[in-house]
C-alpha positions as CSV (number, residue, x, y, z in Angstrom):
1,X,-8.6,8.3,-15.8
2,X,-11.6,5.9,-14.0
3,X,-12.7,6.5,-11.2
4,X,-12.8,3.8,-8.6
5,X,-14.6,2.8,-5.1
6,X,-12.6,3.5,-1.9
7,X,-13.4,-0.2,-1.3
8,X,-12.5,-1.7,-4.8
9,X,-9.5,1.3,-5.0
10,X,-6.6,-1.3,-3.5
11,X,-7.5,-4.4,-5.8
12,X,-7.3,-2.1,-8.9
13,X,-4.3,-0.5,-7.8
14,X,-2.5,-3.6,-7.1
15,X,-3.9,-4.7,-11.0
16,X,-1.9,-1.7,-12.2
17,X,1.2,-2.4,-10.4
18,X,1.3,-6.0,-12.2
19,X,0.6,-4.7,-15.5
20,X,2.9,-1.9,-14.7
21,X,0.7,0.9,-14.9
22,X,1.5,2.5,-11.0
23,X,3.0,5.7,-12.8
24,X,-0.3,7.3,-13.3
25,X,-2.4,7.6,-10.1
26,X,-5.6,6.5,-9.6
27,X,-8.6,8.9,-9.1
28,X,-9.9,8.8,-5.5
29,X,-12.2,10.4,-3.8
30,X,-13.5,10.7,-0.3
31,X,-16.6,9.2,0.8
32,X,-17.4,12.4,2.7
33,X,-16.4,15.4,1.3
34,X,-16.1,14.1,-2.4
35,X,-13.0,15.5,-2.2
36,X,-9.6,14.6,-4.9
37,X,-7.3,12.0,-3.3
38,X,-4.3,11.1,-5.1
39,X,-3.1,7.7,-4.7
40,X,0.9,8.9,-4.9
41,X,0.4,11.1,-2.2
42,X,2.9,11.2,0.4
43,X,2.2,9.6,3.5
44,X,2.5,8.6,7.0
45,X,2.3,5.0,7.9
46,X,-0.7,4.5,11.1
47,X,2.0,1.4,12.6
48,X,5.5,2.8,12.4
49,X,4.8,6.7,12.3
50,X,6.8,6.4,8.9
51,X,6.8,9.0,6.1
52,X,6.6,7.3,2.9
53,X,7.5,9.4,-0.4
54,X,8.1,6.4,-2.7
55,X,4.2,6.3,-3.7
56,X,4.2,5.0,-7.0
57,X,5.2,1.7,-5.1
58,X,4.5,2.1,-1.9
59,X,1.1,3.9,-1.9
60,X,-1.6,3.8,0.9
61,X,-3.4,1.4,-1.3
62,X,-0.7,-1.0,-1.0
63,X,1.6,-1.4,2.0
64,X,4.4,1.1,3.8
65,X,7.9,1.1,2.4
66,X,9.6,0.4,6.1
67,X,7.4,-2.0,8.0
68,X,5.7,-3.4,5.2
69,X,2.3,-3.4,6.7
70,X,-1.2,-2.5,4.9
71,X,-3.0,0.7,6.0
72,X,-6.8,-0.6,6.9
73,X,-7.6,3.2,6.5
74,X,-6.8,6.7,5.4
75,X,-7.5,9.8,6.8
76,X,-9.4,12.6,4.2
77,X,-6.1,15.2,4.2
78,X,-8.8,18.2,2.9
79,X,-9.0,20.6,6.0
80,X,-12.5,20.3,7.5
81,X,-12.7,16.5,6.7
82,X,-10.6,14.1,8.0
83,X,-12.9,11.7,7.6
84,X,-12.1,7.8,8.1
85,X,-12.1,6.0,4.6
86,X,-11.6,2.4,5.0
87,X,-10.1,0.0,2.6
88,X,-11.5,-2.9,3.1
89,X,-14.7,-4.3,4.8
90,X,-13.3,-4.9,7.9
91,X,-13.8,-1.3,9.3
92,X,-10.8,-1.2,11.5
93,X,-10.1,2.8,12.4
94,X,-6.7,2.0,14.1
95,X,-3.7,2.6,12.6
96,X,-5.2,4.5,9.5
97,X,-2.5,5.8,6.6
98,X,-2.3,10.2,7.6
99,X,-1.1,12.7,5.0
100,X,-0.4,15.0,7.9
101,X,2.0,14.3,11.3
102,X,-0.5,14.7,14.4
103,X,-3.6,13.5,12.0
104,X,-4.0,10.2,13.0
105,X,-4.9,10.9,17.2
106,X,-7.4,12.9,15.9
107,X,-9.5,11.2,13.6
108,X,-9.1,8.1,15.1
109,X,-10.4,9.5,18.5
110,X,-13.4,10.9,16.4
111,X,-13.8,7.3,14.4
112,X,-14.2,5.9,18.1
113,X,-17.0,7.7,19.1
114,X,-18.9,7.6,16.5
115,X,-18.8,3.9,15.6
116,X,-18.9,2.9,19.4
117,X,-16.0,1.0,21.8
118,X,-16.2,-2.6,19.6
119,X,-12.4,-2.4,19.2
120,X,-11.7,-2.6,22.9
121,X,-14.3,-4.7,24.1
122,X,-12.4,-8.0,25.3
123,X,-14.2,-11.3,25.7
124,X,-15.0,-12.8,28.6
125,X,-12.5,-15.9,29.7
126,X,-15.1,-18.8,28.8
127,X,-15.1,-17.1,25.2
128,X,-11.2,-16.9,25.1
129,X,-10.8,-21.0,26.1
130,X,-13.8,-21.0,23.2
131,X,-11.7,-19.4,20.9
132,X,-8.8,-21.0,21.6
133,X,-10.1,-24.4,21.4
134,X,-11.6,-23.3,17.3
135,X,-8.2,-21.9,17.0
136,X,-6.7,-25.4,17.6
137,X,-9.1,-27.2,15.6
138,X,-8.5,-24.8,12.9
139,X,-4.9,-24.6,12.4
140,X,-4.9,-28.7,11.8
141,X,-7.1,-28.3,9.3
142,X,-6.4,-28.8,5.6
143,X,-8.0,-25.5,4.8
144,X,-5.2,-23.8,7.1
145,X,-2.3,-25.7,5.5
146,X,-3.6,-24.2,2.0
147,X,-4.2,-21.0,3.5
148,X,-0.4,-21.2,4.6
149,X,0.7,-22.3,1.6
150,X,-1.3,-19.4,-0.3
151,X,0.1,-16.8,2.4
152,X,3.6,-17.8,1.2
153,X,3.0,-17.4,-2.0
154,X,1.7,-14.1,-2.1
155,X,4.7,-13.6,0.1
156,X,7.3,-14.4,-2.3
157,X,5.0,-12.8,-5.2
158,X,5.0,-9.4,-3.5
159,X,8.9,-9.9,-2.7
160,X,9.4,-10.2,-6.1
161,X,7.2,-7.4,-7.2
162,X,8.8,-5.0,-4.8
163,X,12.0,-5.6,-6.6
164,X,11.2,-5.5,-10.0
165,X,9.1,-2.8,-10.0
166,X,11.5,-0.6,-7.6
167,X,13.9,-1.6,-10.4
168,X,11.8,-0.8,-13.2
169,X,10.8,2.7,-11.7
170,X,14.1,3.3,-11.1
171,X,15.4,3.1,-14.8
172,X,12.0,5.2,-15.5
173,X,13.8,8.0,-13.7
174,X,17.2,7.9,-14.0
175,X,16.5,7.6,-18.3
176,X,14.0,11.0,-17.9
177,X,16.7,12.1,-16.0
178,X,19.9,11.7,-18.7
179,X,17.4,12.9,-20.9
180,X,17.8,16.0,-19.2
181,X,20.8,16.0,-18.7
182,X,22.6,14.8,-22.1
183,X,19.8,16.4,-24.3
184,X,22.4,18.1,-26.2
185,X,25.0,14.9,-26.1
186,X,22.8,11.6,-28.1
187,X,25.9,9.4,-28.3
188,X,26.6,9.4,-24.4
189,X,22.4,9.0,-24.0
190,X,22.5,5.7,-26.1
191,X,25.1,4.7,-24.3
192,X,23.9,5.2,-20.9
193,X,20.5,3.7,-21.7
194,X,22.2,1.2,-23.0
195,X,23.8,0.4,-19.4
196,X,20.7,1.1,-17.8
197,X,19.0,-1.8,-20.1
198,X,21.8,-4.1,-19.2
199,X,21.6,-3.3,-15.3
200,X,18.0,-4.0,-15.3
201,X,18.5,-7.3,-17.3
202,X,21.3,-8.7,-14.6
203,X,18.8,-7.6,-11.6
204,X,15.9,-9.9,-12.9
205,X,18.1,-12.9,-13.7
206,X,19.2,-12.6,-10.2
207,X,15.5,-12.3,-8.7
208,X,14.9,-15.5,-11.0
């Protein structure tokens, strides 16, 4: 398996989940310790508290399962670590993606200290009317109505990818699972693939 970059880690993953690759995890690593982190590790979402266990599509490189929104962070889940890894180059430390319930307080108090109080600094009110005004000027720009445009598009892309590979995961297991089950019985295992095929099939001309 490569190895990737904590920073280039969610662009790859999200390659893998086009080309339908997500069933094999990617090999992550801390920045501090150097430790193993697998990407289809159970987690908790750092917005809605949320345990996620459907990883292979709903990782902490990607987004959380209930509120749909994507972890800036992750906390190292090796004891004696916990160190802040950040996903993009934004450096936000709150709201980081925990393996662990009570993490998150933590590390994120630690994060605080050692990369100062930026977070909470608030401008002064000449700098917010200043802000506001680019604001203004900016959302009636054409480079905001393509931005828009491209937003919605990813939108309705990721929509679409949620339910086709949810799908397609979903026959992944329930096939290993007759496989199991009707090991000894290969007339019934045809013929449930065979509805498992179809099933699929009628889900993406719906989606279409």
């Amino acid at each position: 398996m490569p190895l990737f970059s904590t920073l280039k880690a969610r662009k790859k993953f999200k390659t893998r989940l086009i080309f339908g690759l997500a069933l094999k995890p990617l090999r992550l690593f801390c920045a501090h310790c150097g430790k193993y982190v697998p990407s289809d590790r159970e987690w908790f979402c750092g917005y809605c508290d949320r345990k996620n266990e459907r990883t292979k599509l709903y990782s902490f490189l990607r987004k959380c399962q209930h509120c749909k929104r994507f972890p800036k962070a992750y906390i190292c889940p090796h004891s004696g670590c916990e160190h802040l890894n950040f996903l993009d180059k934004i450096e936000d430390i709150r709201h980081p993606a925990c393996f662990f319930e009570g993490q998150k307080a933590a590390a994120t108090q630690a994060g605080s200290k050692e990369r100062g109080s930026k977070i909470n600094e608030e401008p002064n009110a000449s700098e917010n009317a200043k802000l506001d005004s680019e604001l203004a000027d900016f959302k009636k720009s054409e480079t905001c109505k393509q931005l828009l445009k491209r937003q919605e598009r990813e939108k309705e892309l990721s929509e679409f990818m949620d339910g086709h590979l949810g799908d397609q995961l979903f026959v992944e297991e329930k096939i290993r699972e007759y496989e199991r089950d009707y090991k000894d019985n290969p007339i019934m295992l045809a013929k449930l693939k065979m509805v498992l095929k179809e099933w699929a099939e009628i889900r993406i001309r719906k989606r279409a």
